[in-house]
N, C-alpha and C positions, 0 to 999 in steps of 0.2 A: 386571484385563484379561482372563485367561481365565477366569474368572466369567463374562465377557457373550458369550464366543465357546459356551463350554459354553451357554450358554443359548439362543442361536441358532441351534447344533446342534440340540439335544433340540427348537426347536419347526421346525425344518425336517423332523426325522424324524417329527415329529409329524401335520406337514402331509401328507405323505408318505403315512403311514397312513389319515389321514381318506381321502386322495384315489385310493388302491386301492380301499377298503373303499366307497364314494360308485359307483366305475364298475361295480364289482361289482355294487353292488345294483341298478344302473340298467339293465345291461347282464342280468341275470337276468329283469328286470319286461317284456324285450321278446322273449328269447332261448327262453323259456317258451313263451309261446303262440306264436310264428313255428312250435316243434319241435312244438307241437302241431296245428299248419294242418298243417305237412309231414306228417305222419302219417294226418291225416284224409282230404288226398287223394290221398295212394298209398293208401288201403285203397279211395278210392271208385272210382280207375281201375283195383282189382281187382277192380271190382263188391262191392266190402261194403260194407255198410251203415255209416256212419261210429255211432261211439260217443259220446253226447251226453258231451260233459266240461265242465267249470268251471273257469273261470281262476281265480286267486287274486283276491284282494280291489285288490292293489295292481299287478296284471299290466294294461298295457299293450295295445294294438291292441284292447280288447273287442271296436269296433262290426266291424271287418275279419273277427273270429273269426267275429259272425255270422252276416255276408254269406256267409264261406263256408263253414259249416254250411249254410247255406238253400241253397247252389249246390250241395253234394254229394248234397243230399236230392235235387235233380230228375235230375243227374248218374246216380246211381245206377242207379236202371233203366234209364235208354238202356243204360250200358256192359255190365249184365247182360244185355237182349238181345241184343246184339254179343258177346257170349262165347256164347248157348244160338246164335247162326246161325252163328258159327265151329264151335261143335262139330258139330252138323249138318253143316256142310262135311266136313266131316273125319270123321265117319264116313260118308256119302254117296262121297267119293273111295276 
């Protein structure tokens, strides 16, 4: 009788683990490249040039990455003008 409850146990703990280890990976394959968009454009609304990067083989959103790769490239020089006529201002006042 607890022969089959031990065993019940062990494959609920079992399932348990498959099922962290399953969100984890999933939740990594998306969590990756999102931190990597976020990065790309705060560096390009500080006028830098973003840094071409690579997702992983198994990462998530590729085509979204990039779309907005190709949106921070045109981004980019607007915002660097907008920062050289603010400096202008501001040494001009």
């Amino acid at each position: 009788m607890f022969f089959i409850v031990y065993i019940l146990i062990a494959a609920m703990v079992l399932q348990f683990i498959y099922l962290v280890f399953s969100i984890f990976r999933i939740t990594n394959r998306i969590y990756g490249p999102a931190k990597v968009m976020v990065n790309i454009l705060k560096d390009a609304f500080k006028g830098k040039k973003p840094v071409k990067s690579r997702l992983r083989k198994n990462d998530q959103l590729k085509p979204l990455f990039a779309e907005i790769y190709k949106a921070t490239e045109i981004i980019v020089p607007v915002v660097q003008r907008r920062i050289k006529r603010e400096e202008k201002k501001a040494l001009n006042n």
